[in-house]
PDB file of N, CA, C, O and CB in Angstrom:
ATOM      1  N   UNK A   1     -18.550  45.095-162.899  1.00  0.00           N
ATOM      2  CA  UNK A   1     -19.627  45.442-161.977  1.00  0.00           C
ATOM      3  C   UNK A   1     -20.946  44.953-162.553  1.00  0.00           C
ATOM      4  O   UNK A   1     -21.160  45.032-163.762  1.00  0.00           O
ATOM      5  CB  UNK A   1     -19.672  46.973-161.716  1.00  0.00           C
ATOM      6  N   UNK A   2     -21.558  44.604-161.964  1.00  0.00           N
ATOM      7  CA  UNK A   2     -22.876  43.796-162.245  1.00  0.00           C
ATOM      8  C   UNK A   2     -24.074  44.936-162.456  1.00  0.00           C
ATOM      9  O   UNK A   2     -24.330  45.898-161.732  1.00  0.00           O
ATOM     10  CB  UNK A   2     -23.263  42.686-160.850  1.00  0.00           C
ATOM     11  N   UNK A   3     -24.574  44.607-163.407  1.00  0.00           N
ATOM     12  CA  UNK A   3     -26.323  45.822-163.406  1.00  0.00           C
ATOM     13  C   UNK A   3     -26.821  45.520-161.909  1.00  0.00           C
ATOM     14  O   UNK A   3     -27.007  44.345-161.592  1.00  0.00           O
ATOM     15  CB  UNK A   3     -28.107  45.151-164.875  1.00  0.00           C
ATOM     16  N   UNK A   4     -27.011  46.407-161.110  1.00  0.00           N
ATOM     17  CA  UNK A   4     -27.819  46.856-159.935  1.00  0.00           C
ATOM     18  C   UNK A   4     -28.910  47.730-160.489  1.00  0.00           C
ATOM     19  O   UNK A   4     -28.602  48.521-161.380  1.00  0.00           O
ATOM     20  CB  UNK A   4     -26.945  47.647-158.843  1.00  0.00           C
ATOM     21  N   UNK A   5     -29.792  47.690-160.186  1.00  0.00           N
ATOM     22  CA  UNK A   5     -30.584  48.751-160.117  1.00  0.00           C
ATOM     23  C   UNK A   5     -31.611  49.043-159.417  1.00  0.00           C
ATOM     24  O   UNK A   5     -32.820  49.071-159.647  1.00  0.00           O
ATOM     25  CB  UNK A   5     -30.899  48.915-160.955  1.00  0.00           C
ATOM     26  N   UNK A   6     -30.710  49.343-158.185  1.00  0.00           N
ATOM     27  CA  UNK A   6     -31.638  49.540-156.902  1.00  0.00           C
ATOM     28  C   UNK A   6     -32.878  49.212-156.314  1.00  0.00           C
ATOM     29  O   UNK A   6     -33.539  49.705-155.400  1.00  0.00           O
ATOM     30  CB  UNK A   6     -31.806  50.439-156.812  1.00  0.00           C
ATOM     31  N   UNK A   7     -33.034  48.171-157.140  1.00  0.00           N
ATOM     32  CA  UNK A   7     -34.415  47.666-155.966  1.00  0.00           C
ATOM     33  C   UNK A   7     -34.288  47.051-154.973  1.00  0.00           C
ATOM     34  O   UNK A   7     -34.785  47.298-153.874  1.00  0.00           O
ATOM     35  CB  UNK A   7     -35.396  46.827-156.369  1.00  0.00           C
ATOM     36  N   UNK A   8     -33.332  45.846-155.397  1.00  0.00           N
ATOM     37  CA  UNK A   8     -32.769  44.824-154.197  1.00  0.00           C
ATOM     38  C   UNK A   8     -32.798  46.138-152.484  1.00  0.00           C
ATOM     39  O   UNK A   8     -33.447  45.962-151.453  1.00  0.00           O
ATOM     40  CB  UNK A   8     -30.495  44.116-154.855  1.00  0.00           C
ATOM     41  N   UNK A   9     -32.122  46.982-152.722  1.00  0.00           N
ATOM     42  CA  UNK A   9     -31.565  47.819-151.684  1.00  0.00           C
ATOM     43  C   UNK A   9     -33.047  48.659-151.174  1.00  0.00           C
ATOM     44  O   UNK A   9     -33.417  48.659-150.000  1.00  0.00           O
ATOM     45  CB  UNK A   9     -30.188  48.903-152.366  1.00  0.00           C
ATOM     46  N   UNK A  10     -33.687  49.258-152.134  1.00  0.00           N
ATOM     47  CA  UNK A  10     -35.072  49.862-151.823  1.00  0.00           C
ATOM     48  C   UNK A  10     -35.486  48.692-151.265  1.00  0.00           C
ATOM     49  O   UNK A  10     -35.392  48.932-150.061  1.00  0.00           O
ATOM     50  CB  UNK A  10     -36.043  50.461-153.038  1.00  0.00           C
ATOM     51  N   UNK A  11     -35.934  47.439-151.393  1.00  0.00           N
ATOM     52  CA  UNK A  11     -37.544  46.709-150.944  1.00  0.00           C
ATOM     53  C   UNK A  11     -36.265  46.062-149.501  1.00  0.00           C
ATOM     54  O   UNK A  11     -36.914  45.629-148.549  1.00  0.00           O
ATOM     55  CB  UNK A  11     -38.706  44.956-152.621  1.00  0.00           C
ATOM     56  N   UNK A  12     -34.851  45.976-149.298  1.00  0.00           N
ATOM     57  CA  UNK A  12     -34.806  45.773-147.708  1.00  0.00           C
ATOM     58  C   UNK A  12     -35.269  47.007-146.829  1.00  0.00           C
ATOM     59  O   UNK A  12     -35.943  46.821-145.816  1.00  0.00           O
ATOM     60  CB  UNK A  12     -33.281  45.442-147.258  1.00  0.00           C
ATOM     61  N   UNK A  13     -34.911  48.197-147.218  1.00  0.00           N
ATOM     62  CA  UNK A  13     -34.808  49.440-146.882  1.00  0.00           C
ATOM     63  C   UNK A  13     -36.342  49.723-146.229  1.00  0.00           C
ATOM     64  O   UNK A  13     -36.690  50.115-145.115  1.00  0.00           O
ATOM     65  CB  UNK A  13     -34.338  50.333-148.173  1.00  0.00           C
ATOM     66  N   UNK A  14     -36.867  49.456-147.074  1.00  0.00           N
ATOM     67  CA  UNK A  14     -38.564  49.161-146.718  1.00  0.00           C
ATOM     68  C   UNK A  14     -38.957  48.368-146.080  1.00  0.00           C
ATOM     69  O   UNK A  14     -40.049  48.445-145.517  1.00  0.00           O
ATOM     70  CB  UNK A  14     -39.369  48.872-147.577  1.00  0.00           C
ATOM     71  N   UNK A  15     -38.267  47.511-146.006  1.00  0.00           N
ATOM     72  CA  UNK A  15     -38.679  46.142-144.965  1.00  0.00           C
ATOM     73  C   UNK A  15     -38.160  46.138-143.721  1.00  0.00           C
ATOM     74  O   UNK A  15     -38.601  45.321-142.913  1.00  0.00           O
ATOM     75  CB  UNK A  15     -38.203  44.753-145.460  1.00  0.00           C
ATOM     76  N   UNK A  16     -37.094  47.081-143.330  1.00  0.00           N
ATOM     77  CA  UNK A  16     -36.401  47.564-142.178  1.00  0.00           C
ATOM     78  C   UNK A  16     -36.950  48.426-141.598  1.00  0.00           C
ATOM     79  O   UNK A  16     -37.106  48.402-140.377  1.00  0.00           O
ATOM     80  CB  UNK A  16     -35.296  47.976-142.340  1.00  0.00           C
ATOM     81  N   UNK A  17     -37.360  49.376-142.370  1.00  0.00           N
ATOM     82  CA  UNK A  17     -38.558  50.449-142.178  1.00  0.00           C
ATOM     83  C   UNK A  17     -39.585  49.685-140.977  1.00  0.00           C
ATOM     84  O   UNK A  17     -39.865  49.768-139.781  1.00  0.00           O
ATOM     85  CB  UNK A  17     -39.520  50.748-143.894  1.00  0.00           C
ATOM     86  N   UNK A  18     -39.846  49.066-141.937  1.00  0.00           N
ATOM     87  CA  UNK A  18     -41.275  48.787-141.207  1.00  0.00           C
ATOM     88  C   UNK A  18     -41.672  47.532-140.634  1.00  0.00           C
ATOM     89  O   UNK A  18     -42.824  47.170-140.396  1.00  0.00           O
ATOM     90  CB  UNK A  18     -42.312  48.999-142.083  1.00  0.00           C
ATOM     91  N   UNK A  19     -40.212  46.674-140.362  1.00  0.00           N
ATOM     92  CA  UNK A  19     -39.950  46.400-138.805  1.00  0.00           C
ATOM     93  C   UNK A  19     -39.133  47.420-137.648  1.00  0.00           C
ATOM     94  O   UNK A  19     -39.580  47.528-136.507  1.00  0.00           O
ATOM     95  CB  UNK A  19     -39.134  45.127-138.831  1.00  0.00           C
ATOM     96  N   UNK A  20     -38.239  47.941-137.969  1.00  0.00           N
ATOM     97  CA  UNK A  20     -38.301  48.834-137.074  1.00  0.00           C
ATOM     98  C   UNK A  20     -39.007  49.442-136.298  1.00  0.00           C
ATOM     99  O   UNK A  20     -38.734  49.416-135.098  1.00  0.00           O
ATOM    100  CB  UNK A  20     -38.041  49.354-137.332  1.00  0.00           C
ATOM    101  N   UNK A  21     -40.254  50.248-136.842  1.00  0.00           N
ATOM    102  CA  UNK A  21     -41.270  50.647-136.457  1.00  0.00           C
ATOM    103  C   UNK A  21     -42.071  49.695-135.683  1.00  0.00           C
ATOM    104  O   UNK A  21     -42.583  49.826-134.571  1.00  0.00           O
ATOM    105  CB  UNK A  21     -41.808  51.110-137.406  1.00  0.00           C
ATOM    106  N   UNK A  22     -42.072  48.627-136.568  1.00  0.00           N
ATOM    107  CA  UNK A  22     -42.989  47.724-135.194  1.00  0.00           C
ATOM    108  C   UNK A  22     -42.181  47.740-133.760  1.00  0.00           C
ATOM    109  O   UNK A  22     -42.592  48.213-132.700  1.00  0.00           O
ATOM    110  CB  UNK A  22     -43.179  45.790-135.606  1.00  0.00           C
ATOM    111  N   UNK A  23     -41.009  47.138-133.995  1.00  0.00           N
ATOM    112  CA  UNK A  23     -40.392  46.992-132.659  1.00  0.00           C
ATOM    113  C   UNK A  23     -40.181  48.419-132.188  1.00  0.00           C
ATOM    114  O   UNK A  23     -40.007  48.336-130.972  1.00  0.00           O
ATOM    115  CB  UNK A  23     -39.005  46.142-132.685  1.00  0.00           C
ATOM    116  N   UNK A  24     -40.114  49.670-132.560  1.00  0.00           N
ATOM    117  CA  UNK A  24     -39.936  50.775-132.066  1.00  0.00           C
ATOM    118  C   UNK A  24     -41.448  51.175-130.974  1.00  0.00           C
ATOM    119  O   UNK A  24     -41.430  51.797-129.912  1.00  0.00           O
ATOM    120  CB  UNK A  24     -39.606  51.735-133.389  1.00  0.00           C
ATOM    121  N   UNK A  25     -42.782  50.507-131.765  1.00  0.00           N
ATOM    122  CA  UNK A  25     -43.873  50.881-131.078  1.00  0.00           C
ATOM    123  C   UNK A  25     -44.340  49.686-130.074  1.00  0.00           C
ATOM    124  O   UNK A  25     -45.253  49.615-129.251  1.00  0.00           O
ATOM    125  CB  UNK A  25     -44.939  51.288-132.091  1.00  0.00           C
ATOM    126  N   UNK A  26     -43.193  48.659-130.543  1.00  0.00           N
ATOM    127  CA  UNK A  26     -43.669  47.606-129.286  1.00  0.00           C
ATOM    128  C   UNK A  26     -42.989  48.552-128.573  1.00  0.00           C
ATOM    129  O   UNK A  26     -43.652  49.537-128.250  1.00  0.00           O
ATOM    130  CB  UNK A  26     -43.176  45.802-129.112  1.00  0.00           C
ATOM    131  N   UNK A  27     -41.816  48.514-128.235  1.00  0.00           N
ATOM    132  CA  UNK A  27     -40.995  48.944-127.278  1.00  0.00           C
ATOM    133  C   UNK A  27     -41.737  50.663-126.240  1.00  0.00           C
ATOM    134  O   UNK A  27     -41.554  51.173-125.135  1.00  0.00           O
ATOM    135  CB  UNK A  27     -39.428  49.171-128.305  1.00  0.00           C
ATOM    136  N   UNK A  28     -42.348  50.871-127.144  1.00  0.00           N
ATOM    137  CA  UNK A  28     -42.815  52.085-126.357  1.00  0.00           C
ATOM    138  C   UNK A  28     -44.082  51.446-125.833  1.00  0.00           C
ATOM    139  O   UNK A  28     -44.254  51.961-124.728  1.00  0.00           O
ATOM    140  CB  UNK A  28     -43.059  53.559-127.263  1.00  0.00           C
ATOM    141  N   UNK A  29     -45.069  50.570-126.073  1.00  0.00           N
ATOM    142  CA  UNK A  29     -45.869  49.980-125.850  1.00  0.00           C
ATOM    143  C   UNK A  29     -45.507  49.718-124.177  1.00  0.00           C
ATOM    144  O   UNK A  29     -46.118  50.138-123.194  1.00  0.00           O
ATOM    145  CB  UNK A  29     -45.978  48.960-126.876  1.00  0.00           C
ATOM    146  N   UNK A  30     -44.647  49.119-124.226  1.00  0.00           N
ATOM    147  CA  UNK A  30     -43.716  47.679-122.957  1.00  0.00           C
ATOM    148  C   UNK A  30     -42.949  48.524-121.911  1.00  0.00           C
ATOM    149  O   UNK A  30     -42.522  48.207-120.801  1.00  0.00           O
ATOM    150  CB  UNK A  30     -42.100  46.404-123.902  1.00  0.00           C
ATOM    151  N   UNK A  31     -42.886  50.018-122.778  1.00  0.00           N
ATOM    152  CA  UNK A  31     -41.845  50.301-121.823  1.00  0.00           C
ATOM    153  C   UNK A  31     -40.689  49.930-121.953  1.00  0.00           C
ATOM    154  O   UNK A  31     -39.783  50.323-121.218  1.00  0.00           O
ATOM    155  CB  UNK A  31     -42.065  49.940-120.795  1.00  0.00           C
ATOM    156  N   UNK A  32     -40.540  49.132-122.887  1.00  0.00           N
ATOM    157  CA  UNK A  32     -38.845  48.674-122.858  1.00  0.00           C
ATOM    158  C   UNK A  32     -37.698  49.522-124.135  1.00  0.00           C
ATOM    159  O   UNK A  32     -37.655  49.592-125.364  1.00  0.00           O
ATOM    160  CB  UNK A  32     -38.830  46.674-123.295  1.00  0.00           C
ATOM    161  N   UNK A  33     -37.071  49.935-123.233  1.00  0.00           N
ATOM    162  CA  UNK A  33     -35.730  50.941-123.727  1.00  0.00           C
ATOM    163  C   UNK A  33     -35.253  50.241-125.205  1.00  0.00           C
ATOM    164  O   UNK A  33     -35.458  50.493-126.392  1.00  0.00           O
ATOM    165  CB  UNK A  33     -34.159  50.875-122.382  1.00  0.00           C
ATOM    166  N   UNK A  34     -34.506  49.229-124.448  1.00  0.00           N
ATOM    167  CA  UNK A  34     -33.475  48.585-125.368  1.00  0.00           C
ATOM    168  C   UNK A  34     -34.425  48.399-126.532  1.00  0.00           C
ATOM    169  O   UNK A  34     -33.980  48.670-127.648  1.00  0.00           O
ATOM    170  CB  UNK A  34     -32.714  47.110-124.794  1.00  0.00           C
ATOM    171  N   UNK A  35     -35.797  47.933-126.414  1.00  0.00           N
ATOM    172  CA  UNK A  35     -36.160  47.214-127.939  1.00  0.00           C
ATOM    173  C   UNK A  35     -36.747  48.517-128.646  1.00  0.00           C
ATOM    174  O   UNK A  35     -37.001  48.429-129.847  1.00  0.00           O
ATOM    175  CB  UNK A  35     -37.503  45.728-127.901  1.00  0.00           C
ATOM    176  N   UNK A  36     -36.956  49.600-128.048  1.00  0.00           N
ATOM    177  CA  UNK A  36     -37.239  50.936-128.655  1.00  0.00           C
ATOM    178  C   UNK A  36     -36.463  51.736-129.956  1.00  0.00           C
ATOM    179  O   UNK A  36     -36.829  52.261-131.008  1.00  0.00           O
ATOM    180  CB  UNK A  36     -37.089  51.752-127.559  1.00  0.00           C
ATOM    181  N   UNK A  37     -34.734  51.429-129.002  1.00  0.00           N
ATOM    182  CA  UNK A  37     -33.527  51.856-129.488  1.00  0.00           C
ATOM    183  C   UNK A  37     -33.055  51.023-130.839  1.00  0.00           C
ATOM    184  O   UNK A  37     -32.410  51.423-131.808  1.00  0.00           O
ATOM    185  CB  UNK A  37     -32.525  51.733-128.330  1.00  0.00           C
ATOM    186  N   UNK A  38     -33.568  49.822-130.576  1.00  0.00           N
ATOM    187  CA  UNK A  38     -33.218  49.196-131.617  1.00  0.00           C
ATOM    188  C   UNK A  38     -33.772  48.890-132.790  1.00  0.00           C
ATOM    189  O   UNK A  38     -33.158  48.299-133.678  1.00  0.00           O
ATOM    190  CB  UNK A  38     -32.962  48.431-131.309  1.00  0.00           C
ATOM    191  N   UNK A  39     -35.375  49.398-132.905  1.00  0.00           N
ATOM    192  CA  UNK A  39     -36.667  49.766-133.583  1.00  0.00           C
ATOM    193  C   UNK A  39     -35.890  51.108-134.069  1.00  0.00           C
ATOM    194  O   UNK A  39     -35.864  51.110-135.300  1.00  0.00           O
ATOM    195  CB  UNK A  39     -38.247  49.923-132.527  1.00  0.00           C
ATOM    196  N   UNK A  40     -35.391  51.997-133.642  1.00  0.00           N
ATOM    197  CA  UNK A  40     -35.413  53.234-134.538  1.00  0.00           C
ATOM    198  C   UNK A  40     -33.666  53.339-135.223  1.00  0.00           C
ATOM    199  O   UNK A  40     -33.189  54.259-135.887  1.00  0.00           O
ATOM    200  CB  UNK A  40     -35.932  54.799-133.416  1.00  0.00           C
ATOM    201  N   UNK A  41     -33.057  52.157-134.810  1.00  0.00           N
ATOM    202  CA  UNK A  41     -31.564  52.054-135.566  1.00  0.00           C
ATOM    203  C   UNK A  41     -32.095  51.118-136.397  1.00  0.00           C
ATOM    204  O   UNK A  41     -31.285  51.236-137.316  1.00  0.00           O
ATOM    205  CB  UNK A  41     -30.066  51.543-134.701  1.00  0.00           C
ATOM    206  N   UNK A  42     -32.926  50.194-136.797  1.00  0.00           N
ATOM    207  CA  UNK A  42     -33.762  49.809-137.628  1.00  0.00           C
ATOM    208  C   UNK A  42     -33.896  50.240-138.741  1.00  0.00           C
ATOM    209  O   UNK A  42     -33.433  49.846-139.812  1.00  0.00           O
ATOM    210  CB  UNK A  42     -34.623  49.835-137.258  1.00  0.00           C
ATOM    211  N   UNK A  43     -34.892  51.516-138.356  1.00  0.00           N
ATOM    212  CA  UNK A  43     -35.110  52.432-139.123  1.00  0.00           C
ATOM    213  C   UNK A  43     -34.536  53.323-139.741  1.00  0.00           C
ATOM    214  O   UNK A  43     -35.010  53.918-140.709  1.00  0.00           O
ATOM    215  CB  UNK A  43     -35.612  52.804-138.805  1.00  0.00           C
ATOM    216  N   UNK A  44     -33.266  53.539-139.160  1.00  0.00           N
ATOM    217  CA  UNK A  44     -32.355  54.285-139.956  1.00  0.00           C
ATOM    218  C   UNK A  44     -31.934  53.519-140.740  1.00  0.00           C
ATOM    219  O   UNK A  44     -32.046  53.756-141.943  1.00  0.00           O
ATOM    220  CB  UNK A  44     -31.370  54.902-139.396  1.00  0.00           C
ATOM    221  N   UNK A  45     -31.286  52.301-140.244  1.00  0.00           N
ATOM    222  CA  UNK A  45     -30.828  51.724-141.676  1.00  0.00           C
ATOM    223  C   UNK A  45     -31.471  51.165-142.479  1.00  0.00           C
ATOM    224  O   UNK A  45     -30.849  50.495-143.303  1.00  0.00           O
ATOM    225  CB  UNK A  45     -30.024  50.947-141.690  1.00  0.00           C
ATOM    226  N   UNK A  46     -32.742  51.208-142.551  1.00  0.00           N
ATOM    227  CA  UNK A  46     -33.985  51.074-143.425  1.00  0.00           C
ATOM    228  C   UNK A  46     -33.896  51.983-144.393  1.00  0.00           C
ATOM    229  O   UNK A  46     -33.903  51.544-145.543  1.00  0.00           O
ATOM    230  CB  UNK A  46     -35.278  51.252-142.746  1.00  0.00           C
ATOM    231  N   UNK A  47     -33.793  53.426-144.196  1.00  0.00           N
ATOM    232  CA  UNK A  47     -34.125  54.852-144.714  1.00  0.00           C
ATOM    233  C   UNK A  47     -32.711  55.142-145.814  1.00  0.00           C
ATOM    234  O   UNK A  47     -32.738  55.668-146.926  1.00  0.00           O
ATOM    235  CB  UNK A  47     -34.251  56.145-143.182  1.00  0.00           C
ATOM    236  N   UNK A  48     -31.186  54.442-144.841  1.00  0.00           N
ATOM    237  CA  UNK A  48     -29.561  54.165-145.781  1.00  0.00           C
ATOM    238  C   UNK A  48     -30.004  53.861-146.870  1.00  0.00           C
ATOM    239  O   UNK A  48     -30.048  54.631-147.830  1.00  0.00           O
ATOM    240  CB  UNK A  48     -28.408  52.898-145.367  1.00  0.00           C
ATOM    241  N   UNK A  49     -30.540  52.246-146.864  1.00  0.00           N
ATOM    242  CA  UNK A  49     -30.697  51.307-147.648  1.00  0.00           C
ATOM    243  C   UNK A  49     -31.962  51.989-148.611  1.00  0.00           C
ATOM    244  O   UNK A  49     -32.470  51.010-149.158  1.00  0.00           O
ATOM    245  CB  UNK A  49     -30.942  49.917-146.817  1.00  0.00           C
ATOM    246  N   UNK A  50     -32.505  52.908-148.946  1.00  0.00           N
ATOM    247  CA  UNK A  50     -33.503  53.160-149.536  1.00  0.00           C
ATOM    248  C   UNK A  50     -32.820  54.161-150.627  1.00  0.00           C
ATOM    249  O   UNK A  50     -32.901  54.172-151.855  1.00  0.00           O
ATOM    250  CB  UNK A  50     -34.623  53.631-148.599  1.00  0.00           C
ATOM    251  N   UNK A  51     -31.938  55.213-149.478  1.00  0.00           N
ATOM    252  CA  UNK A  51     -31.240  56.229-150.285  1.00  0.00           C
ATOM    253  C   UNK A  51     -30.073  55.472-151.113  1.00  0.00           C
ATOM    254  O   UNK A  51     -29.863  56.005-152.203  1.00  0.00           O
ATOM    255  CB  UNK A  51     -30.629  57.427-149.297  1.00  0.00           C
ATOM    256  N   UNK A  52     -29.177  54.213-150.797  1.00  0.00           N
ATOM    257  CA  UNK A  52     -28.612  53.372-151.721  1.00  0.00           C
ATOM    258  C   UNK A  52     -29.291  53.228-153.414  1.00  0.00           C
ATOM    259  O   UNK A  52     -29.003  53.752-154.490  1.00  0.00           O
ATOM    260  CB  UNK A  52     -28.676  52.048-150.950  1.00  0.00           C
ATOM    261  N   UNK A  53     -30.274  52.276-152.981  1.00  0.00           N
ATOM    262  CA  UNK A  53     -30.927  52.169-153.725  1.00  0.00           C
ATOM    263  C   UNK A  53     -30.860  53.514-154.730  1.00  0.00           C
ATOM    264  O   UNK A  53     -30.024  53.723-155.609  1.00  0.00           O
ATOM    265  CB  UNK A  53     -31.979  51.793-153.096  1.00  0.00           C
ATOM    266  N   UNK A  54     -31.684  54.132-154.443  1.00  0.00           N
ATOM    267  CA  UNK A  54     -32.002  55.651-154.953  1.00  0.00           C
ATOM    268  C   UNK A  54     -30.935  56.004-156.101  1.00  0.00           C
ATOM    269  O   UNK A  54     -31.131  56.077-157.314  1.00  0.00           O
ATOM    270  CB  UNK A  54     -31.849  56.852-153.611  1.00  0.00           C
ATOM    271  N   UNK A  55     -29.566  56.234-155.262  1.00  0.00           N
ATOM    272  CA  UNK A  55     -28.261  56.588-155.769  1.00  0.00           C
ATOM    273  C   UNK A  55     -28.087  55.452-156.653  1.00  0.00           C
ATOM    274  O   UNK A  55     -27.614  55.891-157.701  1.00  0.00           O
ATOM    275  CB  UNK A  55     -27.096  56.782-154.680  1.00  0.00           C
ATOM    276  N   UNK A  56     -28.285  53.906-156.737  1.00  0.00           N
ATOM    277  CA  UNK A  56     -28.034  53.205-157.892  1.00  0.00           C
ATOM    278  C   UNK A  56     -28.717  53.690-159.275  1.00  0.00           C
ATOM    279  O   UNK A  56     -28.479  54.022-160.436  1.00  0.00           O
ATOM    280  CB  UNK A  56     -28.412  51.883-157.592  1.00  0.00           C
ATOM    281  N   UNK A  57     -29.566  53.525-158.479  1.00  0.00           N
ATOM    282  CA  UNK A  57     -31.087  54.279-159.832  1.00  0.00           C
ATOM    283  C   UNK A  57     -30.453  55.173-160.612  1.00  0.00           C
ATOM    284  O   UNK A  57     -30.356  54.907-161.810  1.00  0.00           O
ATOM    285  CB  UNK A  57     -32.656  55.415-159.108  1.00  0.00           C
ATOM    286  N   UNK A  58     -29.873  56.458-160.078  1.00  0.00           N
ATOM    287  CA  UNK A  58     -29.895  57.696-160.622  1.00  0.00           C
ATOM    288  C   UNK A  58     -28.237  57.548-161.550  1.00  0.00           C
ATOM    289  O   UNK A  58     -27.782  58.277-162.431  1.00  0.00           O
ATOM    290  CB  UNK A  58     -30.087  59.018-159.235  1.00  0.00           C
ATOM    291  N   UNK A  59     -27.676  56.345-160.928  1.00  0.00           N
ATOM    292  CA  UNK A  59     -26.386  56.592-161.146  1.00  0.00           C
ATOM    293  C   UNK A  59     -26.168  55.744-162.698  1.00  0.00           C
ATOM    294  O   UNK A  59     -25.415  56.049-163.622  1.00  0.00           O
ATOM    295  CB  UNK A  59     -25.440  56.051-159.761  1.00  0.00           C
ATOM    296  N   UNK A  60     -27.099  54.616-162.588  1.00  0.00           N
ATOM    297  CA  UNK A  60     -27.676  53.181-163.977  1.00  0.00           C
ATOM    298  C   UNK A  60     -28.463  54.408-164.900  1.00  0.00           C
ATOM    299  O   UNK A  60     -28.570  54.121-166.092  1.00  0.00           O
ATOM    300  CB  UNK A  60     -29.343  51.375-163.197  1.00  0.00           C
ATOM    301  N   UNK A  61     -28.944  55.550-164.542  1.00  0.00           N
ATOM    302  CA  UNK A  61     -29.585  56.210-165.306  1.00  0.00           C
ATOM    303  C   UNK A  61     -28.955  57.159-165.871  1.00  0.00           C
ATOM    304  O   UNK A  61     -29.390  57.818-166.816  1.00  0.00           O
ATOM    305  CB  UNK A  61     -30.495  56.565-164.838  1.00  0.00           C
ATOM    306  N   UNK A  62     -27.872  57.299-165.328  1.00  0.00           N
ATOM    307  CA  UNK A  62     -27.069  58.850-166.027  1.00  0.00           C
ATOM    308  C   UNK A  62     -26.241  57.858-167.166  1.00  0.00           C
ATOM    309  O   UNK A  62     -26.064  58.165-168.345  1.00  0.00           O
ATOM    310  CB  UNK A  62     -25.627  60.072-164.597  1.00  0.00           C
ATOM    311  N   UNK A  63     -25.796  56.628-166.525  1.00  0.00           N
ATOM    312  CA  UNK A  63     -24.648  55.701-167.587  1.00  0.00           C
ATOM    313  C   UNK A  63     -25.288  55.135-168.577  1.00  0.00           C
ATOM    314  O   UNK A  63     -24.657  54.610-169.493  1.00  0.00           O
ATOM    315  CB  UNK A  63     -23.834  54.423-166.930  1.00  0.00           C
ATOM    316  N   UNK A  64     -26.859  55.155-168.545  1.00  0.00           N
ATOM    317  CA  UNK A  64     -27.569  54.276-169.768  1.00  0.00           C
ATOM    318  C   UNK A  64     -28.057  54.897-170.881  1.00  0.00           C
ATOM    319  O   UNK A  64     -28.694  54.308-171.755  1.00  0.00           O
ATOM    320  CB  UNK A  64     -28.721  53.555-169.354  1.00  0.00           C
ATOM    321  N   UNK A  65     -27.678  56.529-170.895  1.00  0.00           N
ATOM    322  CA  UNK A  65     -28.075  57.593-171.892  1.00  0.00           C
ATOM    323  C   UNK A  65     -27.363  57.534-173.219  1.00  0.00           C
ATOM    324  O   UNK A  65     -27.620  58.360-174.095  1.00  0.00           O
ATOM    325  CB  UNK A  65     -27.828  58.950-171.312  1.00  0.00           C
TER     326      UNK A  65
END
């Protein structure tokens, strides 16, 4: 298994974040459903990918003691 240590997974997680959000506030902007829905499944898997991360962190940190 290769050293991870969760950043790779944090800085997409963040970057999903906060496109999501854009397209979540276009979409409410426009009125349009579909690009709303898909702005805030975005964002969830923005928020996965953050808690990934997270769990690598904690997990490279308990094994490196």
């Amino acid at each position: 298994m290769d050293k991870d240590n969760g950043m790779k997974d944090k800085a997409k997680g963040i970057k999903d974040k906060v496109v999501g959000e854009a397209k979540d506030s276009y979409g409410d902007a426009t009125n349009d459903h579909s690009k709303q829905a898909e702005g805030k499944a975005q964002k969830a898997k923005g928020e996965v990918e953050k808690k990934v991360g997270k769990a690598k962190d904690e997990f490279n940190d308990k094994n490196n003691k």
